[in-house]
Structure formats: structure tokens, C-alpha cells
N, C-alpha and C positions, 0 to 999 in steps of 0.2 A: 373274600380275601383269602388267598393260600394259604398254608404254616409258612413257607418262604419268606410269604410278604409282610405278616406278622413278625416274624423273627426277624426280617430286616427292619421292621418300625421301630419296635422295640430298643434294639443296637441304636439307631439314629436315634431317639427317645432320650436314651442312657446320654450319648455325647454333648446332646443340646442342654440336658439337666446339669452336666460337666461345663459346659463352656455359661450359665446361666448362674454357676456357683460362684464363679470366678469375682464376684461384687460386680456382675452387670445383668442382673436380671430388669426384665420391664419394671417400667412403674407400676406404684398403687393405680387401682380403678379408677381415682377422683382425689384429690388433692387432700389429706389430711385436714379439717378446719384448726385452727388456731386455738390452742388450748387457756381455759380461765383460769386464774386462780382461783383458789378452794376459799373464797368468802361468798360469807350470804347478804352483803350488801348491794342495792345495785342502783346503777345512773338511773339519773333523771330524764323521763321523757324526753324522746325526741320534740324538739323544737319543727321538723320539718313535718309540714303538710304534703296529703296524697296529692292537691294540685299541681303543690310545688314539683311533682317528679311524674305522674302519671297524667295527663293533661284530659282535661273535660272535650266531652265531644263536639264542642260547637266554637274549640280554639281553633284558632287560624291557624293554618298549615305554613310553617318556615321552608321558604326552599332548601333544599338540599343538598349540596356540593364536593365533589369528591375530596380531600384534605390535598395537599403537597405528595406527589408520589414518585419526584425527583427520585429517591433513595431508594424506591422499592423493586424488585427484582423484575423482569418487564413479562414474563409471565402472570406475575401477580395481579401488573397495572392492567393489562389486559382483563383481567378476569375481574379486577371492580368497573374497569370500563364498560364492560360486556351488560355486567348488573346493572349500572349508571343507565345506562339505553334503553335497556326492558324497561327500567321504572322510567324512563322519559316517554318512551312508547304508550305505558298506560295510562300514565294520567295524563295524555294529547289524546286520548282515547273516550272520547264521553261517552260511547256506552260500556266501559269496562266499568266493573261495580265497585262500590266499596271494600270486596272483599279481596278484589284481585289487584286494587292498589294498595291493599294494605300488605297483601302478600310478597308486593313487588318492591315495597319499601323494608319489609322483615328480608327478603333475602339478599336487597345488597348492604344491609345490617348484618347480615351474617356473615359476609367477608368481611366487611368492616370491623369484625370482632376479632377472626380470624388473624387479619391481617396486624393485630395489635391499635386499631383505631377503633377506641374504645368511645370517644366522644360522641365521634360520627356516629356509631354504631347506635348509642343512647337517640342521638337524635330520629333516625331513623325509625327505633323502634317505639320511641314516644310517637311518631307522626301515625305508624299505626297502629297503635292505640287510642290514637284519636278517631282513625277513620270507622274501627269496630270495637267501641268501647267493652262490647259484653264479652270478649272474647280473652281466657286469661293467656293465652299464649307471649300476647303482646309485654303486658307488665312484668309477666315471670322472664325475657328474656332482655330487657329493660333493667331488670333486679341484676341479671347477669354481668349486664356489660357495664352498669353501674358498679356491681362489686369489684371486678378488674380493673375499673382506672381507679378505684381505692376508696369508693364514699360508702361507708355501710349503713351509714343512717337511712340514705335515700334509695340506698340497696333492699336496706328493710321493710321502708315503705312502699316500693314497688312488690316486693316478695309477698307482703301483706295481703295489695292489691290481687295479686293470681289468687291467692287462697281465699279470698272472698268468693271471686267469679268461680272458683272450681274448689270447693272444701275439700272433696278429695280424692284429690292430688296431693299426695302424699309429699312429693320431691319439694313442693310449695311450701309447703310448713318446716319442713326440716332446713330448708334455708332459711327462712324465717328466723326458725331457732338460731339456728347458726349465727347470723347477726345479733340477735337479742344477749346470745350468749360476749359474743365476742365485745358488744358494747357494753357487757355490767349489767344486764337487766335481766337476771338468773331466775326470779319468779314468772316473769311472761315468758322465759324461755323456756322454764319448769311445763307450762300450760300449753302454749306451742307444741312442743314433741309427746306431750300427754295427747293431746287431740290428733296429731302423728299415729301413734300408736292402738289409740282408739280406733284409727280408721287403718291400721295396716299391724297386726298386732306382732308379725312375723315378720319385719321391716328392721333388719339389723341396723339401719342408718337412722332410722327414729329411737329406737332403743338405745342407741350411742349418743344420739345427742339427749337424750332425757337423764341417762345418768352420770353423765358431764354436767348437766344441769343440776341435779340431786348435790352429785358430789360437791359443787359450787356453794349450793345453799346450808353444804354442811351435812346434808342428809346421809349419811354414812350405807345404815343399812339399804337406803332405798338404791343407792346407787350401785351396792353391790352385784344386788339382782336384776338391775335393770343389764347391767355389766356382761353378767355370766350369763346372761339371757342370748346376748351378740356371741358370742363367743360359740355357744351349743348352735346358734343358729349361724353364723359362718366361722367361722375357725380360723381360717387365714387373714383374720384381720387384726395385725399384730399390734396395729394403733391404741386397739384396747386395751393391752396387757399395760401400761403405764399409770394411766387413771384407774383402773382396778387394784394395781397392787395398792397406788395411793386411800385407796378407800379400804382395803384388807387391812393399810395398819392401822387406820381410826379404830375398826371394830377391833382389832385387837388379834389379828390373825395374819401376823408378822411371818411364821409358817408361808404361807401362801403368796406374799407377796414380793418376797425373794426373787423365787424361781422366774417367775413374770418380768422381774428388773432385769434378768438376765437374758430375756428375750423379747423386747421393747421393740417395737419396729413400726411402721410406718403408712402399712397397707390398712386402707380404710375399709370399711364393711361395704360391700356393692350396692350400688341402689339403681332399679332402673328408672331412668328420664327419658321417657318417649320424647316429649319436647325442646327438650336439649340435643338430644340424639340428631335429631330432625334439623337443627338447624349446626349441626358441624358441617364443617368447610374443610376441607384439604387442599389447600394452597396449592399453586403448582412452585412449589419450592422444596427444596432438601431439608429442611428443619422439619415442615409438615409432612413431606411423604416418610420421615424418619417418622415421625408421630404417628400415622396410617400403622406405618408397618409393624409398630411395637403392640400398638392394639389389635392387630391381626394375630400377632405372636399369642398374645393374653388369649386369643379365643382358637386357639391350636389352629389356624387358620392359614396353614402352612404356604399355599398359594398365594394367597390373598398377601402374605408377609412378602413371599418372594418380587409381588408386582408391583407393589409399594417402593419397595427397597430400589427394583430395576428403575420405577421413574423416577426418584430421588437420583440417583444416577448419571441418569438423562441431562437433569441440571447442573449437578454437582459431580462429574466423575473423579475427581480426587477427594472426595470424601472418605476418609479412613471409616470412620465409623456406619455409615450406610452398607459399605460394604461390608463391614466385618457381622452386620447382621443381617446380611441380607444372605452369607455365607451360611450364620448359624440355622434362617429359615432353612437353607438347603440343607441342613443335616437332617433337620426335625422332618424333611420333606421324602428324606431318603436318598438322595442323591449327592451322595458323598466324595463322589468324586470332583463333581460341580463346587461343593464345599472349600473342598482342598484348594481347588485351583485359584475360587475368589481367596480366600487367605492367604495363599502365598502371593496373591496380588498386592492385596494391602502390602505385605511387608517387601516387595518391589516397590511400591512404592512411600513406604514409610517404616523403614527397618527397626525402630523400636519400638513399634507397635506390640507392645507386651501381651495383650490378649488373642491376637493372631498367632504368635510364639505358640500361649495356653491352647487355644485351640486344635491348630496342627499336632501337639502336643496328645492329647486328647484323644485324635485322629489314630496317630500311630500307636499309641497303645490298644487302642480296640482293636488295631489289625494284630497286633501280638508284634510289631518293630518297637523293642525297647531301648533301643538305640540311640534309634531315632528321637524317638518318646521322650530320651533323659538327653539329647541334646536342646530338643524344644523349651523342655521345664526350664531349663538352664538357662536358657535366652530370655526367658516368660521373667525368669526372679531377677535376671540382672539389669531389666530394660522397668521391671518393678517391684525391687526390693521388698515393697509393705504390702503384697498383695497374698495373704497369706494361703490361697487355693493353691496358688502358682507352690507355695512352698510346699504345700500337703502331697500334690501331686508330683513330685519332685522325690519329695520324703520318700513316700511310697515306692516308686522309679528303683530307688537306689537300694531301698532294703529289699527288694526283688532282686536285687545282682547281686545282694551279699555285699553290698558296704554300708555297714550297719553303723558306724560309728558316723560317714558324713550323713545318712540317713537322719539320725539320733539330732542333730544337728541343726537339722531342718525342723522335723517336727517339734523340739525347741522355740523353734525362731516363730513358726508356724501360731503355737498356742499363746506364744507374747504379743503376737500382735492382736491377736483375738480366742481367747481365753473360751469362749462357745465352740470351739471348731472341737465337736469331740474325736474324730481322727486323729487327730493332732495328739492327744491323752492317750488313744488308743496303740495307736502306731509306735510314740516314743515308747511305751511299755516292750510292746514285743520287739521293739530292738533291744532295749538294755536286756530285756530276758534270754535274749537270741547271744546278745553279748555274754551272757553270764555275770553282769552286775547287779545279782541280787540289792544288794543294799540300795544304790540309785533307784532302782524300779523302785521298790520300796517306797520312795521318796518320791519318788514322782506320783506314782498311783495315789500316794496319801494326798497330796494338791490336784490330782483328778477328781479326789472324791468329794474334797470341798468344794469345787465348782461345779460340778453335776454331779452330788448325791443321789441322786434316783437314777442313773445310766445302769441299766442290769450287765451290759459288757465290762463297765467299770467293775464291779461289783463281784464278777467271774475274776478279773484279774487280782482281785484284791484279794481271795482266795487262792489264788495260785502262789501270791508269791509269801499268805499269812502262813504255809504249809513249809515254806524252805527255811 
């Protein structure tokens, strides 16, 4: 790669982390689980038997039949059609093996899941389970599609099931837990992500669920360390920072558990599932190639994002939002001019498209058009008033041309709606000090510094103006 081509990555880098600020960055890795309350009491055994969900090898095979798919996009019905035949093809097939009907009933199980038919899905993957009982892929993705139409008991009992045929399999036990937890049963859950951790001791998704466990059972200190353990081992998983501070103020270290409430968030610790992985489906529809393309985005996957986003397209070409990310892969891609043109597409055709606004926005200030730039922000705040990036970069915009007072105004408006944006703290200072409102700054830095105490730029400022 050239310095050119670096320095144009870079630039494209900076705009996509710009338009990713805006409150539209991808999702967490894996869906947050459902948090317990903090008692050490827990439900009574399950009632349901492993028969009852994972079926014995010598049960009779239920035909199979694709649900109602009146409703569903005809690219889709196609594609469980397609599945429906392979599996009719095999098992008309007497010498295809066990293995490859079981296979063939797992993958049109996997669009069945996809597709949101969770039923069919279950039954599919019970059927094989039946046909290769030793094999745990079948029941762990059974546990799957039973947890999505919403039964966690029989979810658990399936989860159970994998983690027998395969100990470890780590992703097996942490769902496990995850059920155990989420049904009240915080001591098996406790032993679950202990046997997790056991066998993966570097496994930030078992160390979360063990001290969500901890903390349940009351375990204060155990759960702190189980905590800060995630945390050293992945850092971007902001999910922790809730259940931690809640355990910082058992032990009594209220200190610590502040700062953490103030940046609570949602991203779960990553865990990889070969298994899982294996049986995702991407729909030929615009919900799923929007899904494709965000997890392309997560794995800097700049291509991969753009081609996603283009078949989503394909389906859906008025989709505002396909586009407007399929835009932002093209900034991260370097191709900025591509960028532009898909954005000012969206907002051709959807004019208050407030993050196209941001974007373009974005666009022209990294060209040095600030113009431009503060007519974009301008569109960005009025098409969405509570989007406080939109106002940040606005803010900014205006104290660069010297109008410090609507600046002032902005960054204002900017830190009410979200009190963490330290820009926001930052910015209004060095307007009112540009203003020459010592006293105001004054007052504002002093409510900067109760909400981010440790910011060392706060901290600088607070000095500048403890000297006038």
C-alpha cells in the first residue's frame, strides 16, 4: 500500500467513524441475554424431559412441510423451495446415508429459522437429531430455534443435550447458562459457566455469564472478578459495565461504580460459534442483506459491506436505509465520491433523511467546504432535532466561522441531550472563553467536571479559567 493509499484510508476511516457517531453504529456481536435480578433464590426444576424436546433415535420420523408462505417475499419462497427438494431428493434416495439426510433436514432448518419459522425450524432439527443422535450440532441448533419462538425450558434442555455430546463446546454451556439464568436457577447456572470457564478460561462470554451468575447468588466479590476479568479481556463490551458497577456497590466501592453507569451500553463480549456461524442464512431479502452487510461492516469488511448492501438493493431499491449504509461502506472503502452520490440519492429520494444530511455533512468538511458542511448540519438537526452528533458537529461548524454565540447554543443543546458527549463540555468552554464569558465558562466547566471527573482536557480547562 502507498502513503497515498494509507492517507486516503485513513481520511475515509475518520468519516465512517463520523457518520458511525451519529447513534447508528452496527449492532452488538450477539444479542445481550436478559439480565437476572440480584437474588440467590432459584426455580424449581424443569418439569420438561430431554425426550420431550430432543427425540430418541428410533422415533418415527414426522413429515415435513413447508408452513404458509403466502406472505413471504418470493425470493425467499424460492429458497425454502429449493431446500424442500434437496431434502425430498434425499430421503427418495436409499442410498444417501443418515448423515446426508440429516444434513439435508438441518439446512432447510436453517432457512426456516432464518426466515422467522421457528416451529418448522425445531422440527426439522429434531428430525435430525433423530437420524444422528451422537452428533451435538443437531440439539444445540434445536436449543436455537427453540429459544427464538420463546420456550427456554426446552431451550435448556436441548442446550443441555449439545453439551453432553460435545463438553467442550464452550458456546453450549454458555447457553445453557443463559437459560438457567434467565429461568431463576442461579446455582446450576453458577456451575454451568464454571465448567465454561474451566474449559475456556479466556472466554469473555463464559466469564459474563458466571458473574451475572455470582452477582445473582449475591456473591459480590466473586462476581466482581469474574467481571473485570471481561472487561481486561475484551473492553468493548459495554454490556458489563452495568452489572459490575451493580456489584462495586455491594462491595462497597461506589467510587467505581459511577463512572461505569455512565457508560452502560449494550455490546456483548464476542464469542465464536463455529456451529452457529455455519448454519446462518442470508435471506434473499433486504432486512437480511441489511443484516449481511452490518456484519461485514463489524469485520472492516469493506467489500463484503458494499455487496451486501448492493443486493439488498436489488430487492429493495427504495430503501433509505440499505443505501445510506451501503454509502457509508463506500466511505470506509475509499471511494468517496461513490459515497456522496449514494447519499444525496437517499435524500432524492427521502429529503429528511437526517443522517444523509450528517453524512454529506461529514463529507464536506473533510474536503475543507464549510459551507457546505454548516448547510448539511443544519438539515441533519432540523430533519432530527435529539440527535445530539448532528448538533456536535454543527456546534463545531459554527465556532470555526466565528459565530460563537449560535455555536454556544448548540453545544448546550448537544450535552442535554446526552450528557457523555464530552465535545459537547469541551467545545461549549472554548466558545464562552473565545466569547470572553469568563463567569459562564466558569460554570459550565464546573458541571463538566461533575460528569466526567477524570477527562484530563476537562481538567486543562479548569485551569485556564481557575487563573482569570
Amino acid at each position: 500500500m502507498t502513503v497515498g493509499m494509507l492517507r486516503r484510508c485513513r481520511i475515509h476511516a475518520g468519516v465512517l467513524s463520523a457518520l458511525l457517531a451519529a447513534g447508528c453504529s452496527p449492532g452488538p456481536e450477539r444479542p445481550a441475554p436478559a439480565a437476572t435480578p440480584a437474588t440467590a433464590s432459584n426455580a424449581a426444576p424443569s418439569a420438561v424431559t430431554a425426550a420431550a424436546v430432543v427425540p430418541a433415535a428410533d422415533e418415527p420420523l414426522v413429515p415435513v412441510a413447508l408452513p404458509d408462505l403466502s406472505n413471504v417475499a418470493a425470493p425467499v419462497r424460492a429458497q425454502l423451495r429449493a431446500r424442500e427438494a434437496v431434502l425430498h431428493a434425499a430421503l427418495a434416495n436409499p442410498a444417501a446415508s443418515l448423515e446426508e439426510r440429516a444434513a439435508r433436514y438441518g439446512q432447510l432448518g436453517d432457512v426456516l429459522m432464518a426466515a422467522m419459522f421457528f416451529d418448522d425450524a425445531r422440527l426439522c432439527y429434531r428430525q435430525a437429531a433423530a437420524l444422528v443422535p451422537d452428533e451435538a450440532r443437531w440439539p444445540y441448533l434445536l436449543g436455537h430455534a427453540t429459544l427464538r419462538a420463546g420456550d427456554r425450558e426446552r431451550a435448556a434442555v436441548a442446550f443441555a443435550r449439545a453439551a453432553q455430546l460435545e463438553p467442550a463446546y464452550v458456546p453450549a454451556l454458555v447457553w445453557l447458562g443463559e437459560m438457567q439464568l434467565d429461568l431463576g436457577r442461579n446455582d446450576e447456572a453458577l456451575v454451568t459457566f464454571g465448567t465454561a470457564v474451566s474449559q475456556s478460561p479466556n472466554s469473555a462470554a463464559a466469564l459474563f455469564g458466571a458473574g451475572r451468575a455470582a452477582l445473582a447468588r449475591g456473591s459480590y466479590g466473586e462476581a466482581v472478578s469474574y467481571l473485570e476479568q471481561v472487561l481486561r479481556i475484551d473492553p468493548r463490551a459495554s454490556v458489563v459495565h452495568y452489572p459490575l458497577a451493580m456489584a462495586y456497590r455491594h462491595v462497597g466501592a461506589a467510587d467505581k461504580a459511577e463512572p461505569l453507569l455512565l457508560r452502560r451500553g449494550s455490546v456483548a463480549p464476542v464469542m465464536a460459534d463455529p456451529l452457529m456461524a455455519s448454519a446462518e442464512v442470508v435471506l434473499d431479502s433486504a432486512v437480511s442483506h441489511e443484516a449481511a452487510g452490518m456484519q461485514a461492516l463489524r469485520a472492516q469488511d469493506w467489500t463484503g459491506a458494499v455487496a451486501a448492501f448492493r443486493k439488498g438493493l436489488v430487492v429493495a431499491p427504495d430503501d433509505a436505509s440499505l443505501r445510506y449504509w451501503m454509502a457509508s461502506a463506500l466511505i470506509a472503502s475509499g471511494d468517496a465520491a461513490g459515497a456522496e452520490r449514494e447519499f444525496r440519492d437517499v435524500l432524492r429520494r427521502h429529503p429528511d433523511y437526517a443522517k444523509a444530511h450528517f453524512s454529506i455533512g461529514a463529507i464536506m468538511a473533510q474536503r475543507g467546504q464549510r459551507t457546505e458542511a454548516l448547510a448539511a448540519y443544519q438539515s441533519a438537526v432540523r430533519y432530527a432535532p435529539n440527535m445530539p452528533e448532528a448538533r456536535l458537529r454543527l456546534a463545531d461548524t459554527l465556532r470555526a466561522a466565528g459565530q460563537l454565540r449560535e455555536a454556544f447554543a448548540q453545544y448546550d443543546e448537544a450535552v442535554r441531550l446526552d450528557p457523555k458527549v464530552v465535545g459537547g463540555w469541551v467545545g461549549g468552554a472554548e466558545a464562552l472563553l473565545a466569547l470572553g464569558d469568563t463567569d459562564q465558562a466558569r460554570d459550565w466547566i464546573t458541571r463538566a467536571r461533575q460528569v466526567h471527573p477524570g477527562r484530563e482536557e476537562i481538567a486543562r480547562l479548569w485551569e485556564r479559567v481557575s487563573t482569570k
